[in-house]
C-alpha positions as CSV (number, residue, x, y, z in Angstrom):
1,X,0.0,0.0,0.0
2,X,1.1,3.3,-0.6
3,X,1.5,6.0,2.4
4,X,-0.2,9.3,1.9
5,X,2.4,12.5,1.6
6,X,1.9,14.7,3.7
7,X,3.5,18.2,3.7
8,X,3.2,19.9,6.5
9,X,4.1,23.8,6.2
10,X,3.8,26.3,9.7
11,X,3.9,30.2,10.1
12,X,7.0,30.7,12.6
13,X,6.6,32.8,15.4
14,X,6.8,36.7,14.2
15,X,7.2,39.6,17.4
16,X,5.7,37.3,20.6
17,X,2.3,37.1,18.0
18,X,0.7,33.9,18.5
19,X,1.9,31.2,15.9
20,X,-0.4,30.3,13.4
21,X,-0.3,26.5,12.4
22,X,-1.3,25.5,8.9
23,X,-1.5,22.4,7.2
24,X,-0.7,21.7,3.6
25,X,-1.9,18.3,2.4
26,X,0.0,17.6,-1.3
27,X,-1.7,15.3,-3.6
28,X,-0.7,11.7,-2.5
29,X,-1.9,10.5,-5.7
30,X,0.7,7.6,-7.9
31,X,3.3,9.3,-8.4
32,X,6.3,8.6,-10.5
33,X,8.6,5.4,-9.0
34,X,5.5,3.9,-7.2
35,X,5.0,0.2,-8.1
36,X,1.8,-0.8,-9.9
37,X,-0.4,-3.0,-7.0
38,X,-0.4,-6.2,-6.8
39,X,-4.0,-6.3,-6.9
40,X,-6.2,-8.7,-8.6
41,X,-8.4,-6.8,-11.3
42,X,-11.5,-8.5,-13.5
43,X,-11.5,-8.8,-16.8
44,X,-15.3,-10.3,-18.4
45,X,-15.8,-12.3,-15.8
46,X,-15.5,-12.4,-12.4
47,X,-13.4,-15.8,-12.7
48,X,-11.0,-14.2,-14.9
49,X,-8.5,-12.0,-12.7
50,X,-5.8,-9.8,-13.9
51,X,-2.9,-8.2,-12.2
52,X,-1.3,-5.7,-14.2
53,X,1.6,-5.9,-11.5
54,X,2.4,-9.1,-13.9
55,X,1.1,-8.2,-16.7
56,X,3.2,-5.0,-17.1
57,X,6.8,-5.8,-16.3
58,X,8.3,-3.9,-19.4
59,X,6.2,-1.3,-20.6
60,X,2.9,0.2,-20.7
61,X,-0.1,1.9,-19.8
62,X,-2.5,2.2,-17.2
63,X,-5.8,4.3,-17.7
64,X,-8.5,5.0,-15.3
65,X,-11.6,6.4,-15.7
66,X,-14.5,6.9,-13.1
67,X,-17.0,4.7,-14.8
68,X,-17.6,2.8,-18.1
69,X,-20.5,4.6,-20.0
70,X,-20.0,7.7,-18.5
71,X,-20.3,10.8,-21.4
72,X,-16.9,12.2,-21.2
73,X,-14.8,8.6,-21.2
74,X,-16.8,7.0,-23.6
75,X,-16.6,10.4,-25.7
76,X,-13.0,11.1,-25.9
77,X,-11.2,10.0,-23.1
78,X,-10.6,6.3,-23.9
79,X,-11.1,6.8,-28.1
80,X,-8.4,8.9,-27.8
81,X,-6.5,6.2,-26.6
82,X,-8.1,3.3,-28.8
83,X,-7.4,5.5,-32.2
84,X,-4.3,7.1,-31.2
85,X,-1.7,6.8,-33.7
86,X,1.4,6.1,-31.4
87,X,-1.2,3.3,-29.5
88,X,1.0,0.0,-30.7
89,X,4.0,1.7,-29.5
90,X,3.3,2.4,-26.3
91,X,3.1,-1.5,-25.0
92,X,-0.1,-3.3,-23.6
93,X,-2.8,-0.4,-22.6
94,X,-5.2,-1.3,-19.9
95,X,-8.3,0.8,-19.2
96,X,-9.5,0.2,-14.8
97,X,-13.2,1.5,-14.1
98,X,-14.6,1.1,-10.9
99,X,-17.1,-1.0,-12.6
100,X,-17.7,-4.9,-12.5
101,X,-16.4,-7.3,-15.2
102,X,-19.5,-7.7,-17.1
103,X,-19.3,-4.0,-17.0
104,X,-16.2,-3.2,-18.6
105,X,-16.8,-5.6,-21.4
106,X,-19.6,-4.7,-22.5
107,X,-18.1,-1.0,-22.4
108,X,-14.9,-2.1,-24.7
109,X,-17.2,-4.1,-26.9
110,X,-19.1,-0.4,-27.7
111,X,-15.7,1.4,-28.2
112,X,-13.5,-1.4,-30.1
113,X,-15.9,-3.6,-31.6
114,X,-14.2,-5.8,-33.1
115,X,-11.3,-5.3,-30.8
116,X,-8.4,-4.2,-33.1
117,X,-6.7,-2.2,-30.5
118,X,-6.1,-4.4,-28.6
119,X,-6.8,-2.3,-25.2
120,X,-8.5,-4.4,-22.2
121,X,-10.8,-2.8,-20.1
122,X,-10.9,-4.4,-16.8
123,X,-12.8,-3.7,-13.8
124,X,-11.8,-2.8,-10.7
125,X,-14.9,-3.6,-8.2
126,X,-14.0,-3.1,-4.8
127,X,-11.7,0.2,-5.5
128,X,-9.0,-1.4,-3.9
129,X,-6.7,-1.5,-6.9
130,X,-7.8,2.8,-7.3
131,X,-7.2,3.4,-3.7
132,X,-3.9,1.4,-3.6
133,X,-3.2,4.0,-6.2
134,X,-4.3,6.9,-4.0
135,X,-6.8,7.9,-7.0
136,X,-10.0,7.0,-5.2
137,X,-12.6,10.0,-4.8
138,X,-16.2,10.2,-3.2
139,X,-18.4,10.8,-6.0
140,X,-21.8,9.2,-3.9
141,X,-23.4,12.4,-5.7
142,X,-23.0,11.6,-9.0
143,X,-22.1,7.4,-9.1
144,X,-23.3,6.3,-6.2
145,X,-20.0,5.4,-4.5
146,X,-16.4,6.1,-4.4
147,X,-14.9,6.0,-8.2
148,X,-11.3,6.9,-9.5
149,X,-9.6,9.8,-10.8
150,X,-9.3,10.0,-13.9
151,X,-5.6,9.3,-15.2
152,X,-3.0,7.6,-16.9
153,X,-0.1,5.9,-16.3
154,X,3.2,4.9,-18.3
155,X,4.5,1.6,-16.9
156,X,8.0,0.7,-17.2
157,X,8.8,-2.5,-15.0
158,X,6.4,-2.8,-13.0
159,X,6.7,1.1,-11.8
160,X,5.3,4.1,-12.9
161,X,7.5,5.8,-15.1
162,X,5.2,9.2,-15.6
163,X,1.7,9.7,-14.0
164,X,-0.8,12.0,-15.2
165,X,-3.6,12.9,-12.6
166,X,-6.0,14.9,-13.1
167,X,-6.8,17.9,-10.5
168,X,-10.0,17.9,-10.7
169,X,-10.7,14.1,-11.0
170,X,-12.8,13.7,-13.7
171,X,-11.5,16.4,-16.4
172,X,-10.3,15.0,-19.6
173,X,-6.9,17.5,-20.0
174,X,-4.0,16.1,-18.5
175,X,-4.4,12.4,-19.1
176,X,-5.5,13.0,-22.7
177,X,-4.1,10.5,-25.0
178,X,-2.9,13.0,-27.2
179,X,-0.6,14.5,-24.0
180,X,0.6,10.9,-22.8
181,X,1.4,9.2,-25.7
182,X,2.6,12.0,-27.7
C-alpha cells in the first residue's frame, strides 16, 4: 500500500504574536517510482482475474476512468486512446473503471468492436486497486460510491514511469491521449 504524503508547512513565530499553524496536504496520488499493486483486477468475468503488477513488467499503460458509459470517457477519453496513432508503440494499454467485469466488457465491446486495439478494459470492483493507487474519490453524488480519478499511467517494469492525474478528478486534459502518448 502506498503512504499518503503529507507536507506539512507552519507560520513561525513573528514579534511574541501567536503562531499560526497550517497544514498543507500535497496530492498523494501515484506518483512517479510507485510500483503498480499487486491487486487482482476483473476482466469479463468475475473468474478471470488480472494483475497488471504481472502483466506490465516492461512497458505500458495504465488508464482509469471513473465509470464505463460515463459521457466524457466514452466520448473522448478512452477513443483517444483506442485511435491514437502512437497506440502500438506504447506497449499493452489497460483501461481500470470502478465497474464490475461484465461492465467493462460490454463498455470495450461499444468502443472497439471488433477489438483491433487491442486495449483491455478491466474492472476494478471493490476500488482497492484505485485506492492502492491513492486515486479514489467520493463521487456518492453523481455514481453512487467512491470512483477513481481519472488518469493515466506509463508503466516501465512494473513502476510508474510518468503519472498524469487529473486535478479535478474527472477532467479530460491532462491524461488526454494526445498528452501521454505523444
Amino acid at each position: 500500500m502506498f503512504a499518503a504524503r503529507r507536507l506539512p508547512t507552519a507560520v513561525p513565530r513573528a514579534l511574541g504574536q501567536r503562531a499560526a499553524l497550517f497544514h498543507s496536504t500535497a496530492p498523494a496520488f501515484v506518483q512517479k517510482g510507485d510500483a503498480i499493486p499487486d491487486i487482482d483486477l476483473v476482466e469479463s468475468s468475475p473468474g478471470n482475474k488480472v494483475n497488471l503488477a504481472k502483466e506490465l513488467s516492461g512497458k505500458g499503460v495504465i488508464v482509469g476512468v471513473p465509470a464505463a458509459f460515463s459521457p466524457a470517457c466514452s466520448a473522448s477519453h478512452v477513443p483517444g486512446y483506442i485511435n491514437h496513432p502512437k497506440l502500438k508503440e506504447a506497449g499493452p494499454v489497460f483501461v481500470v473503471a470502478v465497474n464490475d467485469p461484465f461492465v467493462t466488457k460490454a463498455w470495450g465491446t461499444t468502443l472497439d468492436p471488433q477489438g483491433k486495439s487491442g486495449v483491455r478494459f478491466v474492472g476494478d470492483p471493490s476500488g482497492k486497486f484505485s485506492e492502492a493507487l491513492d486515486v479514489l474519490f467520493d463521487s456518492a453524488s453523481i455514481f453512487g460510491n467512491k470512483r477513481s480519478k481519472r488518469y493515466a499511467l506509463l508503466v516501465e517494469n512494473g513502476k510508474v514511469k510518468e503519472a498524469f492525474v487529473e486535478p479535478d478528478n474527472t477532467g479530460v486534459n491532462v491524461s488526454a491521449a494526445e498528452k501521454v502518448l505523444s
